[in-house]
C-alpha positions in Angstrom: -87.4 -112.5 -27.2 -85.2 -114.1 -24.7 -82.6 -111.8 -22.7 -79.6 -113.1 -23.3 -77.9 -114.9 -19.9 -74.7 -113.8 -18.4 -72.6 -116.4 -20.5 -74.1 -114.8 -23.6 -73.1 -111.1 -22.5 -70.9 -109.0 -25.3 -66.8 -109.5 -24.6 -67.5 -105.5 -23.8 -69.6 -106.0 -21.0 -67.4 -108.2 -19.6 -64.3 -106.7 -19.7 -66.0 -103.4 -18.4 -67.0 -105.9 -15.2 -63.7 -106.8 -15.1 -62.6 -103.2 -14.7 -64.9 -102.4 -12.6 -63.9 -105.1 -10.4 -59.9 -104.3 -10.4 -61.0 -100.5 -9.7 -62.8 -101.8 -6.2 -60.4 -103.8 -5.5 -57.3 -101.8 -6.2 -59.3 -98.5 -3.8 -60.2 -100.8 -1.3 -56.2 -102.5 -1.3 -55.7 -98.7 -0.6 -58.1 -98.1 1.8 -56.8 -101.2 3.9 -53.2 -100.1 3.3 -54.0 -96.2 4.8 -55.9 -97.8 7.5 -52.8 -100.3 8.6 -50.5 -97.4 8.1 -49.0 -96.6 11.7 -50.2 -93.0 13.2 -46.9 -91.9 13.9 -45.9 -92.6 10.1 -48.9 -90.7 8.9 -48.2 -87.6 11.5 -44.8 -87.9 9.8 -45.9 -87.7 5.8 -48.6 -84.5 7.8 -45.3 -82.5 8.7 -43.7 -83.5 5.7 -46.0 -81.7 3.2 -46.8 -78.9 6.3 -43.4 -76.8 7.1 -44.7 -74.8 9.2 -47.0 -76.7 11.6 -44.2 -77.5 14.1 -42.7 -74.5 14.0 -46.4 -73.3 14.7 -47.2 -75.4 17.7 -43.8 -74.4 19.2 -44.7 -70.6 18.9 -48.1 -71.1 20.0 -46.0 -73.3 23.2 -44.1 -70.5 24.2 -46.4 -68.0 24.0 -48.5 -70.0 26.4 -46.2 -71.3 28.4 -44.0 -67.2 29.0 -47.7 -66.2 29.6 -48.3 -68.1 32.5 -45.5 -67.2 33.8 -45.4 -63.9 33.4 -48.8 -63.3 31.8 -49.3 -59.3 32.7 -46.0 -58.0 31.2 -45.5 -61.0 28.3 -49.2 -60.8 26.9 -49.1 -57.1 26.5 -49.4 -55.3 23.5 -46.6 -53.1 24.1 -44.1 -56.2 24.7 -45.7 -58.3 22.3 -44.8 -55.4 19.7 -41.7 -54.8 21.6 -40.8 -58.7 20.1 -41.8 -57.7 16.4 -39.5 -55.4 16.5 -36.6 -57.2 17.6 -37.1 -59.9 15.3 -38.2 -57.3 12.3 -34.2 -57.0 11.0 -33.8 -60.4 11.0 -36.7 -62.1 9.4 -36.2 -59.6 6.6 -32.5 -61.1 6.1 -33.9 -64.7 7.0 -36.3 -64.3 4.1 -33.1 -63.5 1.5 -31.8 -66.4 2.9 -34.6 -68.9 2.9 -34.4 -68.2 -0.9 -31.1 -69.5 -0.8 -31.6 -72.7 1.4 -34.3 -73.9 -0.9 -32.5 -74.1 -3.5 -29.8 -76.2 -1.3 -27.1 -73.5 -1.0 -26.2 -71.2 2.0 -25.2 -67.5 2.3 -23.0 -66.7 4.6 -22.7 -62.8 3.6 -26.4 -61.9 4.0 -25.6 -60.0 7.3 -22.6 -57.9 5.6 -24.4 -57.3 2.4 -26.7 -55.5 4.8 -24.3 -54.0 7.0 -22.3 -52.7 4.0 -25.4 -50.9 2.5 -26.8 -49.2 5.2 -23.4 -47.6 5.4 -23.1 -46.7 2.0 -26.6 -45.0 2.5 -25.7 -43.2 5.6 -22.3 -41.8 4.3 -23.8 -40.9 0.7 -26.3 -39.1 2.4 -24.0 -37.5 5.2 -21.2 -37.0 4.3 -20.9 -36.4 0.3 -24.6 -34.3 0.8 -26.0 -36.7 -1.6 -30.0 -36.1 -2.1 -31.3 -39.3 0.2 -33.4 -41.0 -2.6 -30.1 -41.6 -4.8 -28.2 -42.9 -1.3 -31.4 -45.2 -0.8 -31.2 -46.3 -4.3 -27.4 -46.7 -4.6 -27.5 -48.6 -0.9 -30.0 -51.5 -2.6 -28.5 -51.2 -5.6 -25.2 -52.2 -4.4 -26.9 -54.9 -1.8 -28.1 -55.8 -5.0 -24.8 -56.3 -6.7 -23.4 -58.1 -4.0 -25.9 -60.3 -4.4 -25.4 -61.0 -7.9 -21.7 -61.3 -7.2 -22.3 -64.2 -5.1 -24.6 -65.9 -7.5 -21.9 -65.7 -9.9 -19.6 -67.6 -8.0 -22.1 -70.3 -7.5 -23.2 -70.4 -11.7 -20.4 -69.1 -13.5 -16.9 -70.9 -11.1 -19.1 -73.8 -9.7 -18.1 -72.6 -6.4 -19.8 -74.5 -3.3 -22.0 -71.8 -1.9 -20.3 -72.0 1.7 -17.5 -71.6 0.5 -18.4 -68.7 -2.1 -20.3 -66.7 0.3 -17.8 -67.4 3.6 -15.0 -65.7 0.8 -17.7 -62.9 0.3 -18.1 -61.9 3.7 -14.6 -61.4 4.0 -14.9 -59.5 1.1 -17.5 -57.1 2.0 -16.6 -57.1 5.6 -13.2 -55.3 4.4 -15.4 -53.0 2.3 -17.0 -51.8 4.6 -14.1 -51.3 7.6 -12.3 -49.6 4.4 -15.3 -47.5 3.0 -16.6 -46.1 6.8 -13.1 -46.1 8.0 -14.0 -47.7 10.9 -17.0 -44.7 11.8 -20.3 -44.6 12.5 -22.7 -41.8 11.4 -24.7 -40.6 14.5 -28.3 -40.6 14.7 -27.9 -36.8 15.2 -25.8 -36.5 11.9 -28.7 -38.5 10.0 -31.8 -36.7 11.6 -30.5 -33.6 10.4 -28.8 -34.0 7.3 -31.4 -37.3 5.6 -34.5 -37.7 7.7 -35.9 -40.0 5.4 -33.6 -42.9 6.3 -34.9 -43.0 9.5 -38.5 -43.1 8.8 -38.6 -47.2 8.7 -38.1 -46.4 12.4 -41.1 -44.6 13.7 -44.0 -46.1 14.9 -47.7 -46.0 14.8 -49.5 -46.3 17.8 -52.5 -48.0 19.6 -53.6 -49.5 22.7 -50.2 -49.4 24.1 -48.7 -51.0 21.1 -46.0 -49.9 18.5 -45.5 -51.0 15.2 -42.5 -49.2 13.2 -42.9 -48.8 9.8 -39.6 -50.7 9.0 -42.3 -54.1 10.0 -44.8 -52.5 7.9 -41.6 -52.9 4.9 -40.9 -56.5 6.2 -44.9 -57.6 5.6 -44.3 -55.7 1.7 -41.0 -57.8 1.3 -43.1 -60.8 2.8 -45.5 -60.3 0.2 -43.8 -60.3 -2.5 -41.7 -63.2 -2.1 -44.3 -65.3 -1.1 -46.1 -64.1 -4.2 -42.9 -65.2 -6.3 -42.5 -68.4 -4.6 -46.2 -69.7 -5.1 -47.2 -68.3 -7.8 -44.6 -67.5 -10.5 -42.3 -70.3 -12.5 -39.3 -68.9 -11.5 -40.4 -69.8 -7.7 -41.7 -73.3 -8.5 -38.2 -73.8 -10.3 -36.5 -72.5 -6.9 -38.2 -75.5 -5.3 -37.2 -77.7 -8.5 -33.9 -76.6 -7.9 -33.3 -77.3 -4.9 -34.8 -80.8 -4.4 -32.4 -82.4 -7.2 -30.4 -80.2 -9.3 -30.1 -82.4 -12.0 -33.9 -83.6 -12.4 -34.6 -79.9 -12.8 -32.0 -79.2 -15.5 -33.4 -82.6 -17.3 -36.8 -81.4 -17.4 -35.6 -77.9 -18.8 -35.0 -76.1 -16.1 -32.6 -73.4 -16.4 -31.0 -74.1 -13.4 -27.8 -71.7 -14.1 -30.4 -69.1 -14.3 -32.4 -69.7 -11.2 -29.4 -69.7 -8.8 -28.3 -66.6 -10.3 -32.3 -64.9 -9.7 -32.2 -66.5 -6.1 -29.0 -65.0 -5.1 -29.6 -61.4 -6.7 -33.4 -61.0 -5.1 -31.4 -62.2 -1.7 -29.6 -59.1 -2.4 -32.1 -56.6 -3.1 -34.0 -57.8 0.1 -30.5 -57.4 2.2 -30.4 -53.2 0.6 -34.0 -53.3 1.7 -33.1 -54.1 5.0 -30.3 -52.0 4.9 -32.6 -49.0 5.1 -34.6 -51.3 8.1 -31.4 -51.4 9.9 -30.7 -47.4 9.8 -34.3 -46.5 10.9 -34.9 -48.8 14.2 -31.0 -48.4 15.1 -31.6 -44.5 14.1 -27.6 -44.3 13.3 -25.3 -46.7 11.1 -22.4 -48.2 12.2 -19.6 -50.5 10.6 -20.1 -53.4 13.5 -23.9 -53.4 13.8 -25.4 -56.9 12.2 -22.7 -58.6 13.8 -24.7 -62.0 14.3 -27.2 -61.6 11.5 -25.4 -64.2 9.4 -25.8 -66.7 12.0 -29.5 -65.6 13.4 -31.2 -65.4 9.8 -29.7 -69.4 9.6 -31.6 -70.2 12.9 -35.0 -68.3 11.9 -35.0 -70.3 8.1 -34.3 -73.2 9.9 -36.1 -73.1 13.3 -39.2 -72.5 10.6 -39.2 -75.7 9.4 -36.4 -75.0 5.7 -34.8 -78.1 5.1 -31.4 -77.4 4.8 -30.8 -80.1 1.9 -33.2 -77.3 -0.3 -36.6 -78.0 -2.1 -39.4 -78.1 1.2 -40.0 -75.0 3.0 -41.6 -71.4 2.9 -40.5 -67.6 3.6 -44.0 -68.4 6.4 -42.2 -70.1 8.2 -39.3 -68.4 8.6 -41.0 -65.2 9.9 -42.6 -68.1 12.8 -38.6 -68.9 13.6 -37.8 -65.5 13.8 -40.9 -64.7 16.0 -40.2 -67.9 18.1 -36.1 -67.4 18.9 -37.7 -63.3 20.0 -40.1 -64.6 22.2 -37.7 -67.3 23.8 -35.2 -64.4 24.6 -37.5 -61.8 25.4 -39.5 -64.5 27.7 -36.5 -65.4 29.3 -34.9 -62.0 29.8 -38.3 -61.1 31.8 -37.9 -64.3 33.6 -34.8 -63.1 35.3 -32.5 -65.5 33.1 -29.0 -64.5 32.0 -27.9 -64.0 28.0 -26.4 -67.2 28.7 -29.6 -69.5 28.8 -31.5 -67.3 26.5 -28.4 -68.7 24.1 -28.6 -72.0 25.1 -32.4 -72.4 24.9 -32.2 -71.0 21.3 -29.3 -73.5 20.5 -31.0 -76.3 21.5 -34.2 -75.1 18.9 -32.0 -75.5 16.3 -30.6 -78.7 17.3 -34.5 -79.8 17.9 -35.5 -78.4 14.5 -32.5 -80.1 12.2 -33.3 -83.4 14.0 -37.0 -83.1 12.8 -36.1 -82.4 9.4 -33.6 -85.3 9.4 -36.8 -87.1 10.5 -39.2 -85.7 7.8 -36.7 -86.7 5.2 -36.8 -90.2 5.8 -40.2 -90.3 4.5 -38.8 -89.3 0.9 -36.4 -92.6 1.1 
């Protein structure tokens, strides 16, 4: 019997060649296209899909770089958990409003939400000789509320977020002058009268170091919201949400919805904090926060958040946080004045928006 010659071959053969063929040569197009693809291009599309690897290498920078310099006082546990405590306050609020900037809004009232609760705690617990449980609960309830107030705004009025939330912190800023009447309840009044809202403040200790339980909170709150954002719908919407509105709503996204979530959780984690705020300040006063608007804005963004919404993570927010506290507590033991320790953190965020300016290019 004689095997039939290529000409002869079935019309399937052939056209699986043919495949075949088009496959090689459409993976090795590829191939040569990655390989003439300039390095700095590919870095780019790296940092794009990684958020918080510059963020990273700057934190890992400073580190080095304060240590040399100062290597027996910087490197030290005790100053090294001296820093986590600084920053603990504020990458609990920069976390509320990471959830925020990925979905391509801004709060401006994050700081006074929290400000305004830890008040209402204090003088629940103080003053009317409320059991301290119900003042915790009524302090993140109301942060809670706030929260939802704000998301409201955004959903129900179509209200641009900055402008929504900068009419909010008014708002709540004269709530809370009103409610404390311009007091603060000493750390005296609270140690005697509601101990419990001052346990987020002590410490466990070990080879010179000091961790509070308030950053043992922050790693819960951490938890939890990275859990949402990676692992639930609602958090994959966020992101939807945030990198084109409309796309998200097309493909049945309730976008209404996940605004008003987003803002509400931002909240909840602001009454947390609230009861962070009492226990590593010990008292509660109607001025504290006063910059925490504008410093959890500088940790989601120094962490790699686009501010347009839809790339980012709560990681690296807790990185800026950590980076703008070594930078100031570097530079205090340096010798440098408040002044530079400023500057040096304003030009991180200048450094950091210019990058994501950058990293956008690569979607156009």
């Amino acid at each position: 019997m004689r095997t039939p010659d290529s000409s002869q071959a079935s019309p399937l053969r052939k056209e699986s060649e043919s495949e075949g063929a088009l496959s090689w040569s459409n993976t090795a197009t590829a191939r040569f296209g990655d390989e003439r693809t300039p390095l700095i291009k590919r870095f780019q599309i790296f940092i794009h899909h990684h958020s918080t690897f510059v963020p990273f290498i700057i934190l890992l920078a400073s580190l080095l770089s304060f240590g040399m310099a100062d290597g027996t006082t910087f490197l030290s546990l005790f100053n090294i958990s001296l820093v986590v405590q600084q920053v603990t306050i504020i990458a609990t609020v920069g976390i509320a409003q990471t959830l925020i900037i990925l979905t391509a809004g801004i709060d401006l009232s994050v700081g006074t939400i929290l400000v305004l609760s830890h008040i209402l705690m204090a003088r629940l617990a103080v003053q009317n000789g409320l059991p301290v449980e119900v003042a915790l609960a009524a302090g993140v309830a109301v942060g809670t509320m706030c929260g939802l107030l704000n998301g409201c705004l955004v959903t129900l009025l179509r209200l641009p977020p900055f402008i929504a939330t900068l009419g909010t912190w008014s708002i709540f800023g004269a709530l809370n002058i009103w409610y404390s009447h311009g007091e603060t309840v000493a750390a005296g009044q609270i140690a005697s009268a509601a101990p419990l809202l001052q346990l987020l403040g002590k410490a466990m200790r070990f080879y010179g170091a000091a961790i509070t339980y308030g950053f043992v909170m922050l790693v819960f709150v951490y938890s939890g919201m990275w859990y949402l954002l990676n692992k639930t719908a609602l958090g994959r919407h966020i992101y939807a949400t945030g990198d084109d509105n409309e796309a998200a709503r097309l493909a049945g996204i309730n976008t209404k919805r996940t605004l008003l979530a987003a803002y509400t959780i931002a909240g909840f984690i602001c009454g947390i904090g609230a009861w962070i705020l009492i226990g590593r300040v010990g008292a509660a006063s109607p001025l504290a926060g006063g910059t925490l608007n504008l410093d959890s804005i500088t940790a989601v963004v120094i962490g790699g958040t686009s501010l347009f919404g839809g790339r980012g993570s709560i990681t690296g927010t807790l990185i800026g946080a950590l980076i703008v506290g070594v930078f100031r507590n570097g530079l205090a033991l340096s010798g440098a004045d408040v002044v530079w320790q400023e500057f040096s953190v304003g030009v991180l965020i200048l450094f950091a928006v210019a990058i994501d300016q950058w990293i956008r290019r690569v979607a156009k």
